[in-house]
ZAMARGU-4260 file (C-alpha; in steps of 0.2 Angstrom, whole numbers, plus 5000, padded with zeros to 4 digits):
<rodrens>
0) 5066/5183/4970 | 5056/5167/4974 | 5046/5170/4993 | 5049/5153/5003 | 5032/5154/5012
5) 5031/5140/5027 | 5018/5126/5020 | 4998/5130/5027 | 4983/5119/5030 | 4970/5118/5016
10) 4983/5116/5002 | 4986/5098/4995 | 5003/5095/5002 | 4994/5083/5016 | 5006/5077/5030
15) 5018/5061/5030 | 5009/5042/5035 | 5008/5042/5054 | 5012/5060/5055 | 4997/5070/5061
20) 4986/5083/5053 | 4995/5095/5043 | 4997/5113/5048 | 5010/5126/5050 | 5028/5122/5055
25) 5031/5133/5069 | 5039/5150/5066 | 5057/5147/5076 | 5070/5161/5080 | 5084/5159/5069
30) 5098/5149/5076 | 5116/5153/5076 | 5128/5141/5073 | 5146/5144/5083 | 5160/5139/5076
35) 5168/5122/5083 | 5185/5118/5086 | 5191/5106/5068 | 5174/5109/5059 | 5177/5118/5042
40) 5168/5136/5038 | 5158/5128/5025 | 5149/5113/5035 | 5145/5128/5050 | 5139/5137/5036
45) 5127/5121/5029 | 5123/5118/5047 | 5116/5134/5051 | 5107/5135/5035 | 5099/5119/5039
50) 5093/5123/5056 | 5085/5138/5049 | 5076/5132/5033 | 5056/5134/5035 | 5057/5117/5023
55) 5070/5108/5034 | 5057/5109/5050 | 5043/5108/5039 | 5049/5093/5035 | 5052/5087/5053
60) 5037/5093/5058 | 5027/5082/5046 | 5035/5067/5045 | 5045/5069/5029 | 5061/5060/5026
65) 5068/5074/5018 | 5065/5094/5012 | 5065/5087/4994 | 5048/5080/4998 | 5040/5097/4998
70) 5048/5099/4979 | 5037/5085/4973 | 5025/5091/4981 | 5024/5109/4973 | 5026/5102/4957
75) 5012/5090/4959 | 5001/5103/4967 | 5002/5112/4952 | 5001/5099/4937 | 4992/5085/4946
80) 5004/5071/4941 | 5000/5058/4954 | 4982/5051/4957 | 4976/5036/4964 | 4979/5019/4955
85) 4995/5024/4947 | 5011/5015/4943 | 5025/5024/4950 | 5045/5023/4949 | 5054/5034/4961
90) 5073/5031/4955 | 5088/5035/4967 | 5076/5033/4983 | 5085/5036/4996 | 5082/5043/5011
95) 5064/5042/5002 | 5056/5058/5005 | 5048/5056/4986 | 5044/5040/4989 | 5032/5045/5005
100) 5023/5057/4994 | 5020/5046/4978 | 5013/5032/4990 | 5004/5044/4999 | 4995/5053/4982
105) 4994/5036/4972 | 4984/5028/4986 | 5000/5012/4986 | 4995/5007/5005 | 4978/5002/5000
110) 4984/4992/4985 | 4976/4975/4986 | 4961/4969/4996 | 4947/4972/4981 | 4957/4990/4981
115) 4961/4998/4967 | 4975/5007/4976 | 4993/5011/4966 | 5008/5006/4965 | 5026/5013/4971
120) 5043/5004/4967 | 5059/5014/4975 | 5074/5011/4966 | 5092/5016/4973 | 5108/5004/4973
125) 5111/5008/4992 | 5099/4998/5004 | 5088/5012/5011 | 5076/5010/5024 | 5058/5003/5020
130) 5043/5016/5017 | 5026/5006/5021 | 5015/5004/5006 | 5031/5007/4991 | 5041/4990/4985
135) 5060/4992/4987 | 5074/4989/4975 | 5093/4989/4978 | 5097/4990/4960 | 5110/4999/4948
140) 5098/5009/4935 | 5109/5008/4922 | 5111/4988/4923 | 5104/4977/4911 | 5091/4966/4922
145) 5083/4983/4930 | 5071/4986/4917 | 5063/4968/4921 | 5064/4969/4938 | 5053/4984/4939
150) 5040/4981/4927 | 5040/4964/4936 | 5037/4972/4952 | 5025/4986/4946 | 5015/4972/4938
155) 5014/4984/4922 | 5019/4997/4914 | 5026/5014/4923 | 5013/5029/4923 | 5025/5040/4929
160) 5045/5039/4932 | 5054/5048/4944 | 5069/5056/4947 | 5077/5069/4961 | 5094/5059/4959
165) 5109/5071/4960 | 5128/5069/4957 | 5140/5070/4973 | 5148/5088/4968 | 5163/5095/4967
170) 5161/5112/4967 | 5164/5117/4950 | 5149/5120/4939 | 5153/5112/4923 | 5157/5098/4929
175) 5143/5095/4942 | 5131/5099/4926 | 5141/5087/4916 | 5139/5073/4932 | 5119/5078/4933
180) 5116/5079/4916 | 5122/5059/4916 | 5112/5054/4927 | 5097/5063/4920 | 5101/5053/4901
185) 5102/5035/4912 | 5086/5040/4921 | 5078/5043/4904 | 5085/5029/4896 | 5077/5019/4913
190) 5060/5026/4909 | 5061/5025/4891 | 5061/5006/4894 | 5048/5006/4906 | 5035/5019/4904
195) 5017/5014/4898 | 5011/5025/4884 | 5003/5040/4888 | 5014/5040/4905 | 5027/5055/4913
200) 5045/5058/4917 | 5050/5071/4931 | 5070/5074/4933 | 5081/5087/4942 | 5094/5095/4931
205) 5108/5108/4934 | 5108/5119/4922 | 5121/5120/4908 | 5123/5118/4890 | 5118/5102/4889
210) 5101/5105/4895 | 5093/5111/4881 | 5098/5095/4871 | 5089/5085/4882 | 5076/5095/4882
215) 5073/5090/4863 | 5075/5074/4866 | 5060/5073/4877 | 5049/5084/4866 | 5053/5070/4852
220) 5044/5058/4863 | 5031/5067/4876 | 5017/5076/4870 | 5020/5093/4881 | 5036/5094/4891
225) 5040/5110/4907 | 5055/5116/4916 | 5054/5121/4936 | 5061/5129/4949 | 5046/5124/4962
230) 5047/5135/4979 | 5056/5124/4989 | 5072/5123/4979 | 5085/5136/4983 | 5086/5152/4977
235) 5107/5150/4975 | 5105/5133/4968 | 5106/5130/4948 | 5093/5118/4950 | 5080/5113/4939
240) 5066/5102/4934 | 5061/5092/4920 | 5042/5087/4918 | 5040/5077/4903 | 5018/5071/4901
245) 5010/5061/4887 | 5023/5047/4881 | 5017/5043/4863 | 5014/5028/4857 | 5029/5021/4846
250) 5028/5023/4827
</rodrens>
């Protein structure tokens, strides 16, 4: 079983913009949740397990817009995908907790100026609150303009495309796999239109049959391709990440 550890200073996590040194959440006493008159079993049961995730105050803690930030930033930790300078397209945004870390790691604030800072474009279709140093797009990634729009605003090819986009789910796990694993073939396609050679695609999957599929369908185009489960991801959830390096250059 996977040890959720709370995040300590010296790693490479960093803290959020405007959020302080890093350091270690406080250790707080397990709350209980009591049952409210007209709220279902299962949102007391997602309340009390949000008040008592190490991630979930981590996150508060350090400025993050959401737990998932510390996902990127385990699997970055450990494969070093974003660096300063790079071109970066975080799709599905919202509420932008990847985005913080991708402008953070690529160095997008100090873009201009003589600077050789990168670049961050956040893509969702809902309008999502602005994260200084990324550019913002309220755009459908399966519609035919968005391709152009975001190598327009990238000012280049992509480096790295990414995506933490999941389906609303409905409970039953072949068709929440079905509803990922949808997503995860847009997202591709997305990035397949935009990626500079040589560059990355990280996605989040639910595992299922047609996982292995798409797992062949990045090996025909990346050079080395990983599956996930970093640290910060549930233990109960099927959950599971694609990292795809090294686009090759069309034959």
């Amino acid at each position: 079983m996977t040890r959720r550890v709370p995040l300590r200073p010296g790693k490479r996590h960093g803290a959020a913009a405007g959020s302080g040194t890093p350091g270690e959440p406080s250790r707080a006493l397990t709350s209980r949740v009591e049952s409210a008159r007209g709220r279902r079993s299962s949102s007391t049961r997602w309340l009390s397990r949000q008040l008592n995730d190490p991630y979930v105050q981590a996150a508060q803690q350090q400025g993050y817009r959401s737990r998932a930030a510390f996902k990127l930033l385990e699997i970055d930790d450990r494969l070093r995908l974003l660096r300063p300078g790079l071109r970066v397209v975080d799709l599905g945004a919202a509420p932008g907790g990847w985005t913080q870390v991708a402008v953070q790691r690529v160095a997008a604030q100090q873009r201009g100026a003589g600077r050789a800072g990168g670049c961050v474009v956040a893509v969702d279709f809902r309008a999502m609150a602005a994260v200084p140093g990324a550019i913002h797009l309220e755009a459908d990634i399966t519609a035919e303009d968005t391709p152009a729009r975001i190598a327009d605003a990238l000012g280049g090819g992509a480096h790295l495309v990414l995506s933490d986009m999941a389906p609303d789910m409905m409970g039953e796990a072949t068709t929440d796999h079905l509803r990922s694993m949808a997503l995860g073939e847009a997202a591709l396609d997305l990035a397949m239109a935009i990626l500079a050679p040589g560059g990355g695609f990280v996605a989040k999957l639910l595992q299922g049959r047609d996982l292995p599929p798409f797992v062949t369908r990045l090996r025909a185009h990346f050079s080395a391709v990983r599956q996930m489960k970093p640290p910060a991801s549930r233990v109960d959830s099927s959950e599971v990440y694609v990292v795809a390096t090294g686009l090759r250059r069309p034959q």
